[in-house]
N, C-alpha and C positions, 0 to 999 in steps of 0.2 A: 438459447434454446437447450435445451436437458440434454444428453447424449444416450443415446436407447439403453440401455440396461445390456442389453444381446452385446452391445458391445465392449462394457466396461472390462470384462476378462483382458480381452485384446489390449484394450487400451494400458492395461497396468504392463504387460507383457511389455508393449512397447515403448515404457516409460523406462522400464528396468532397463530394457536393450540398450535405450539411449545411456543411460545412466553408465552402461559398461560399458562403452566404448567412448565416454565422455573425454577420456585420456585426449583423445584425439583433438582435443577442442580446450582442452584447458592440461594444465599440468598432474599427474596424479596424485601429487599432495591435495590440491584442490579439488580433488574427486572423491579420494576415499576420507579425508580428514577436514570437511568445512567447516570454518569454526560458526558459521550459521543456517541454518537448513529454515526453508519457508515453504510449506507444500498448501498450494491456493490457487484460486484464479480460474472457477471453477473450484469446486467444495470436497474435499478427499472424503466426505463425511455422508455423500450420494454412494458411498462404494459397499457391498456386500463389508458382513466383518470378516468373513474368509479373505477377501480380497483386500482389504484394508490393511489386513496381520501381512499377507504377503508383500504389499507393497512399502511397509513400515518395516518389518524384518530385515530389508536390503537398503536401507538407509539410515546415517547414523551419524550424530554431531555429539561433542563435548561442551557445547557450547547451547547458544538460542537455539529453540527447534522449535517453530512452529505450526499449530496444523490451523484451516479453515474449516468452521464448520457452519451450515445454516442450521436454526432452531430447530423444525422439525424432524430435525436427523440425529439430534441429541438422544446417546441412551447409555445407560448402565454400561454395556457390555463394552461401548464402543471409545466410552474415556477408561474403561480399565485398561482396554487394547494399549491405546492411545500412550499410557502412562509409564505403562511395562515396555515399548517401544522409544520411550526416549523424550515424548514431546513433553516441552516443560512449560509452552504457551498455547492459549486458544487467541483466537480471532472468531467473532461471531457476529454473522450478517445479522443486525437487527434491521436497521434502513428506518424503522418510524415502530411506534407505538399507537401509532393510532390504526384500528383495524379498516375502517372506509379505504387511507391511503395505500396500505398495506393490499388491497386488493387490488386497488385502482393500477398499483406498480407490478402486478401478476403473481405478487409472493403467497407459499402457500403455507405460510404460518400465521398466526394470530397474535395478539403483543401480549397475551395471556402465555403463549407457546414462549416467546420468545423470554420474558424475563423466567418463567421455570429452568430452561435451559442455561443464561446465564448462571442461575442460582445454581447451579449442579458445575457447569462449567468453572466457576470462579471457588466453589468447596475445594475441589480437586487440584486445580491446577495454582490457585492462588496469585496469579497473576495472567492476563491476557486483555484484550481487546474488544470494543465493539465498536461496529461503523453505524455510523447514521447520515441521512440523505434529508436537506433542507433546499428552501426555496422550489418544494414538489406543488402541483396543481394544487391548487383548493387546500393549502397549507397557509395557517395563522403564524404569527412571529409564537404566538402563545403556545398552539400545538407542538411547535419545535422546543420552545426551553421547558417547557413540560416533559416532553421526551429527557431531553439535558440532564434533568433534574431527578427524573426514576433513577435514570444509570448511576448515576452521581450517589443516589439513596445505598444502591446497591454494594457500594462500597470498591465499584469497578476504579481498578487503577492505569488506564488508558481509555480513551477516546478518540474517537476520531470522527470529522464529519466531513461530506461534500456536498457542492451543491448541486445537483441534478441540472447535466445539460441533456436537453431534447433535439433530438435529430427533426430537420426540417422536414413538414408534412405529418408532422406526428398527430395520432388521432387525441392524445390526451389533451386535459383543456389547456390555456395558457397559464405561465407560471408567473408569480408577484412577484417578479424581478424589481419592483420597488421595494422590496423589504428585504433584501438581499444582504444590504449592508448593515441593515438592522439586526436580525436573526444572526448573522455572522459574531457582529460586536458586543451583541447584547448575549449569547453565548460563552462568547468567551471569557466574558467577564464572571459569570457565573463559574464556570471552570477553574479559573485562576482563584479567585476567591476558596473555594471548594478545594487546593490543594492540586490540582492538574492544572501543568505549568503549559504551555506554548511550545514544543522543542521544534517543529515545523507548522508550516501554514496551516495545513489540516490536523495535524496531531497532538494530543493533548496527554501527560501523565504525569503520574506521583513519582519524584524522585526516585531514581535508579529504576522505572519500569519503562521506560523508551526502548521503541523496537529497536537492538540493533543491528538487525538484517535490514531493515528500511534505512536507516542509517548510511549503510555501504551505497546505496541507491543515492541518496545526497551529497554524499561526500567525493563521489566519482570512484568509488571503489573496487575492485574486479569481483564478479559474482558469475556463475553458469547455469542458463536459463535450459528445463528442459519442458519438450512436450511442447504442441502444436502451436504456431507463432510465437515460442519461447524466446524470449530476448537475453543476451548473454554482454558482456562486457570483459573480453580481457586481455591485460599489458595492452591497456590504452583503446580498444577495436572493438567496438561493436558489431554482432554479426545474429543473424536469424536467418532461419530457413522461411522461407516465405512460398507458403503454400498452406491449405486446406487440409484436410484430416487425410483424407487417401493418399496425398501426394507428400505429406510427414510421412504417412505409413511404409511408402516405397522407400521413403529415402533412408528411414531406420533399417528396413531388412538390407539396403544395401551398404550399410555399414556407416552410415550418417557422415559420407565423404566430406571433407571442409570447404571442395571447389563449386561442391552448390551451396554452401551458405551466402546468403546475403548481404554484404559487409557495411558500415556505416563508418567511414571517417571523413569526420569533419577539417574542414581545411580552418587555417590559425584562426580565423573570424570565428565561425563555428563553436571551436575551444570554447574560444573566451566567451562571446555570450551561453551557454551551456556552463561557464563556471561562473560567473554573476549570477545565470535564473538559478544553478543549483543552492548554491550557499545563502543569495538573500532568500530562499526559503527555511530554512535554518536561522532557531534561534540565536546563533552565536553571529551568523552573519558574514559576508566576506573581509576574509584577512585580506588587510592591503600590501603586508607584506608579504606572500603567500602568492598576489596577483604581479606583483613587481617580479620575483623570483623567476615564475611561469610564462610570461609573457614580453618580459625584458623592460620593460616602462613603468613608471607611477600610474594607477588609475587617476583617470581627469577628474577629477570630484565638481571641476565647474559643470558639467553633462546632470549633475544629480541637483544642482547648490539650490533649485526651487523646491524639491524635495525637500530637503535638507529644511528651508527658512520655512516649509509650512509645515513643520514636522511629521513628516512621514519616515525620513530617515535620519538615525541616528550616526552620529561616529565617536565612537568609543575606545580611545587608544588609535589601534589601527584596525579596527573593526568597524565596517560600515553596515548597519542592522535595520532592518523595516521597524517600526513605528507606529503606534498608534492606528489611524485611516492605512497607513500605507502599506497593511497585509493584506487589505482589498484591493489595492491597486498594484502590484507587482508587474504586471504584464505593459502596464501605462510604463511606468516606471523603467526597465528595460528595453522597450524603443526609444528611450531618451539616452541609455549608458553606451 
C-alpha cells in the first residue's frame, strides 16, 4: 500500500537519521564509503524532486548506485536529479506488458507507460534493470515471452523475472501453475540466445551488467539495510528491527539502539544450508572446495547423485552447478543436500 504523501517529508528525515548513526550498526568505512548503494523496495521515484535531491545529496557510492523507479514516476527533471546525484543504474518495475494484467495486479501504469519510461531510462543511464512477473492469473506462456521479447527489442541489458506467489484466500483468479515450467524454460532460452546469460535463478544480463549489489546478497556478503523492516548482514549477523512504521519511527529518534535489533544467527546446520541454497542459485555454483574449508568436511555428493544422473546438476572441476530442469527445482533439490 502507497505511504501517504503527508508523510514522505518524515520519512526521508528518518532515513537520513538512520543513515547517521548507521556507525552504530556497521563500521564507518561501510557507512560513509559503500562500494554499492541500492535505494528500493518501495520506489525512491514516489518521492517529491525536492525530497528526492535531499535524500540523494546525503548519499554517495564510487561504486554501483542504484535507484528504483516505477514507470509512471519517470520524468525529465527526475533522471537529471538522478544522474547529478550519482546513480549510475535504474531498476524499473515493469511486472507485465499487457494492460488487462497490469490492472488486474493494481499497477497504475500502462505498458505503453512503461516501455516510454524504459526508453528514457535506458538513454540516460545506459545500463539498468527491468523486473517482470510470470505465471500471473489469466497469463498465456505467449503473453509472457512476448513481454521477454519487447525488452529484449529494447536493447535492455539485464532482466529479471519472478513468478507471482499468491497469498491464500486471494481474490485474484487461480494461476497456470502448469505452465510454470514452461514459461520459465522457454524464457530462458530466449534470453540466453538474445545475449542475457543466466548469472542467478532469476537474473538475466549482457556481460559485465550483473547487479553487483545483488551479488553481495548471494555471495553472503556484508551489506546495511536501512529503513522499516530493513534487513542488514554484518561480520557474519543478521539483525533487523522488527516493527511497523511508528515503532521504526521511535526507535530512530531514540538513536536506533543495537539491543532492540532483532538478530538472526543461524546455528552450524543453518550456515550450511544458507550456503548451498545461496551459491546453487548462482551461476558459478557451489565451490566444493570453499564448503570443505567452511564447514570442516567434503560435501556428500551421494545426497545430490540422482540429481547429478538425471541432470539437473552439474559438477565442474569443484563446482557443483544447477542444470538444465534443475533451476526449477532448487528447493526439491536442497531437502535432499
Amino acid at each position: 500500500m502507497p505511504v501517504p504523501q503527508r508523510l514522505h517529508s518524515e520519512y526521508v528525515e528518518l532515513v537520513l537519521r538512520e543513515i547517521s548513526v548507521g556507525a552504530l550498526r556497521a563500521t564507518p568505512q561501510q557507512v560513509t564509503h559503500p562500494p554499492t548503494i541500492y535505494i528500493g523496495g518501495g520506489s525512491p521515484s514516489a518521492l517529491s524532486t525536492n525530497l528526492l535531491k535531499k535524500l540523494l545529496s546525503n548519499i554517495r557510492t564510487t561504486g554501483e548506485f542504484t535507484m528504483e523507479w516505477n514507470p509512471e514516476q519517470v520524468t525529465d527533471e527526475k533522471i537529471k536529479l538522478a544522474l547529478d546525484s550519482g546513480v549510475n543504474r535504474f531498476s524499473l518495475g515493469v511486472q507485465s506488458l499487457n494492460d488487462n494484467l497490469l490492472k488486474m495486479l493494481g499497477r497504475h501504469h500502462s505498458a505503453k507507460m512503461a516501455l516510454n519510461a524504459l526508453d528514457k531510462l535506458n538513454a540516460a543511464f545506459g545500463t539498468g534493470s527491468c523486473d517482470l512477473m510470470f505465471c500471473l492469473p489469466n497469463q498465456s506462456t505467449e503473453d509472457f515471452l512476448n513481454d521477454v521479447k519487447a525488452l529484449i527489442n529494447m536493447n535492455l541489458k539485464h532482466i529479471s523475472f519472478y513468478g507471482l506467489t499468491l497469498k491464500k484466500h486471494s481474490k485474484l483468479p487461480p494461476q497456470p501453475e502448469d505452465l510454470y515450467p514452461e514459461m520459465y524454460l522457454k524464457a530462458t532460452e530466449i534470453l540466453q540466445t538474445a545475449g542475457l546469460h543466466r548469472y542467478e535463478v532469476s537474473n538475466f544480463a549482457k556481460p559485465g551488467h550483473e547487479s553487483k549489489h545483488n551479488l553481495v546478497y548471494w555471495k553472503r556478503g556484508s551489506y546495511l539495510g536501512v529503513g522499516p523492516s530493513a534487513h542488514s548482514c554484518l561480520n557474519g549477523v543478521r539483525s533487523y528491527f522488527d516493527g511497523k512504521y511508528l515503532s521504526w519511527k521511535k526507535w530512530v529518534l531514540n538513536g536506533c539502539p543495537k539491543t532492540e535489533l532483532t538478530l538472526d544467527i543461524p546455528d552450524t546446520y543453518g550456515k550450511e544450508i544458507e550456503a548451498i541454497w545461496l551459491a546453487l542459485r548462482t551461476r558459478e555454483g557451489l565451490s566444493l572446495k570453499d564448503y570443505e574449508k567452511e564447514f570442516g568436511r567434503k560435501f556428500d555428493l551421494s545426497k545430490v547423485e540422482p540429481f547429478i544422473e538425471n541432470g539437473w546438476i552439474a559438477v565442474n572441476k569443484d563446482f557443483l552447478a544447477l542444470k538444465g530442469e534443475g533451476w526449477l527445482w532448487l528447493d526439491k533439490i536442497l531437502l535432499n543436500s
